[in-house]
C-alpha positions in Angstrom: 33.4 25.3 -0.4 33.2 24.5 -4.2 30.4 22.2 -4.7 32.2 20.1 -7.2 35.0 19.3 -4.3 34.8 16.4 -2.6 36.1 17.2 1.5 38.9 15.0 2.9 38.4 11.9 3.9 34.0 11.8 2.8 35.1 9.1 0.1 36.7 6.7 2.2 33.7 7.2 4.8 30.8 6.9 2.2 32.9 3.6 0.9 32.9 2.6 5.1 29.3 2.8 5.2 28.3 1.6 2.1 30.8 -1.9 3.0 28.8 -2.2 5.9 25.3 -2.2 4.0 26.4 -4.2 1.8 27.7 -7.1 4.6 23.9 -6.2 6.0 22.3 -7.3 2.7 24.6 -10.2 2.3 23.5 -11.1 5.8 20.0 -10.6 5.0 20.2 -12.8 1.7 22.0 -15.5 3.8 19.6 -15.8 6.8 16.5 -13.5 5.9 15.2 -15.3 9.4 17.6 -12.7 11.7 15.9 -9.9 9.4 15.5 -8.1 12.8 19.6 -7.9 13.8 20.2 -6.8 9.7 17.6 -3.7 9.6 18.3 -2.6 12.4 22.0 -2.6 11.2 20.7 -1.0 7.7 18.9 1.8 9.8 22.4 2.8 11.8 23.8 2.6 8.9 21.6 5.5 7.3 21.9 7.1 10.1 25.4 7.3 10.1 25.8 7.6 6.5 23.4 11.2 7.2 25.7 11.7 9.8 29.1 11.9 7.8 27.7 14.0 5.3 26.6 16.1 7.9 29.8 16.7 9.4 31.4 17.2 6.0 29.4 20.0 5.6 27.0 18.2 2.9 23.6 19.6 2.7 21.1 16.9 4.0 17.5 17.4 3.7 14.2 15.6 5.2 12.5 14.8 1.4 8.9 16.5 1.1 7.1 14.0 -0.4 3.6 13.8 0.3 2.3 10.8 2.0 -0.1 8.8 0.3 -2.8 6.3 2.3 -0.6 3.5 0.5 2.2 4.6 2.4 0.5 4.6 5.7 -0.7 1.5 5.3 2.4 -0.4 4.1 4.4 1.4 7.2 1.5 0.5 9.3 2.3 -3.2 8.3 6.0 -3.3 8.3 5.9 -1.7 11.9 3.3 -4.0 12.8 5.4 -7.0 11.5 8.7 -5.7 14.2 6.2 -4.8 16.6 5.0 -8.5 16.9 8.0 -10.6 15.5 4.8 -12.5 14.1 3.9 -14.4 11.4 0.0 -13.4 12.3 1.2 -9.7 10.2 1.0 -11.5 7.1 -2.7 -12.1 6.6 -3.0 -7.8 8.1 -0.1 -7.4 5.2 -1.9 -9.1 2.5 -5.2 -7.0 3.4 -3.3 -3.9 3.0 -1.9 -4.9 -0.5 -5.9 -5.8 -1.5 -6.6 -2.4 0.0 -4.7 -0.9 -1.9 -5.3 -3.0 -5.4 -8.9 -2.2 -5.0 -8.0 1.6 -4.8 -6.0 1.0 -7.8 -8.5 -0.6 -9.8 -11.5 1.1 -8.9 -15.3 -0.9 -9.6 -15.8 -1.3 -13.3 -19.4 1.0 -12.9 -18.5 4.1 -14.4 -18.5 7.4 -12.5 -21.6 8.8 -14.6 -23.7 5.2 -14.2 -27.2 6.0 -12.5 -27.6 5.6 -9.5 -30.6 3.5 -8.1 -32.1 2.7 -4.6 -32.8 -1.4 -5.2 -35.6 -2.3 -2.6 -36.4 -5.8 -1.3 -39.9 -7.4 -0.9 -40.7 -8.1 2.5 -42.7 -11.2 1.4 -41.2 -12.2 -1.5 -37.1 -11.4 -1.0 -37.5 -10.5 -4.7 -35.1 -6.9 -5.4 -36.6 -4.5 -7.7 -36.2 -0.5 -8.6 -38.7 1.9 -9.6 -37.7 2.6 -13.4 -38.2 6.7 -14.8 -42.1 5.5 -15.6 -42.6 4.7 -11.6 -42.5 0.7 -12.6 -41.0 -1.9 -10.3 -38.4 -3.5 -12.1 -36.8 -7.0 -10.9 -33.5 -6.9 -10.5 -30.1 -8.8 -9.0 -28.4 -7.1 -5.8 -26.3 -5.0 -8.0 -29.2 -3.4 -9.8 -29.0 -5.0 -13.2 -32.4 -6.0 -14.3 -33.9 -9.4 -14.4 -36.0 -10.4 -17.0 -39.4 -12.1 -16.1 -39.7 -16.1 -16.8 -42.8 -15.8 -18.6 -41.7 -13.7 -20.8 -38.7 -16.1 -21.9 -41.3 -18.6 -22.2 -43.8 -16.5 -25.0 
């Protein structure tokens, strides 16, 4: 079969299927509260959609897309969400998002910054390095150097 032919009777099936998504969405947008009853719909609805094709001899394929650890976690979530019918998902939903912003917008240390072992006086709780010249150097918990007091003084 010609691929630029459409078989008998697809079109009125695809419009079929795509009416009831579209009641689903309008459902959804009236009463986003019975989300549940209207994805559930949505999924069938795929489903059959894939299904028609399918029997119309229309070539359906799985996509190959690779899956990224975004798209674990936000499934992850949105399974967790149905799972629990629960607003206790949102907090787990909104760590997921700040997972995945802080993977986004990695530290603001560049990659070739040095890297230092900061060491904390036992008596003091002061934080210092050892600089190239084997100094102890004062610095805050992220490693940046403090400067002395008396020296601000002079």
């Amino acid at each position: 079969m010609p691929t630029d032919v459409i078989p008998p009777g697809l079109e009125s099936a695809l419009a079929t299927h795509r009416q009831t998504m579209n009641i689903a969405f309008a459902a959804l947008n009236g009463n986003p509260y019975r989300a549940d009853e209207h994805l559930n719909t949505m999924r069938q609805e795929i489903i059959a959609t894939a299904v028609t094709l399918m029997e119309h001899n229309i070539p359906v394929a799985i996509p190959k897309r690779e899956r990224t650890l975004t798209n674990v976690l936000q499934e992850a979530a949105a399974e967790s969400a149905m799972m629990l019918s629960s607003n206790a998902v949102a907090s787990g939903v909104s760590f997921f998002r700040q997972v995945k912003d802080n993977i986004s917008n990695p530290s603001p240390i560049p990659a070739d910054a040095e890297q230092i072992v900061i060491y904390e006086d036992d008596e003091s709780g002061d934080l210092f390095f050892y600089d190239d010249a084997g100094n102890e150097v004062l610095c805050d918990e992220d490693g940046f150097p403090i400067e002395n007091e008396t020296q601000e003084d002079d």
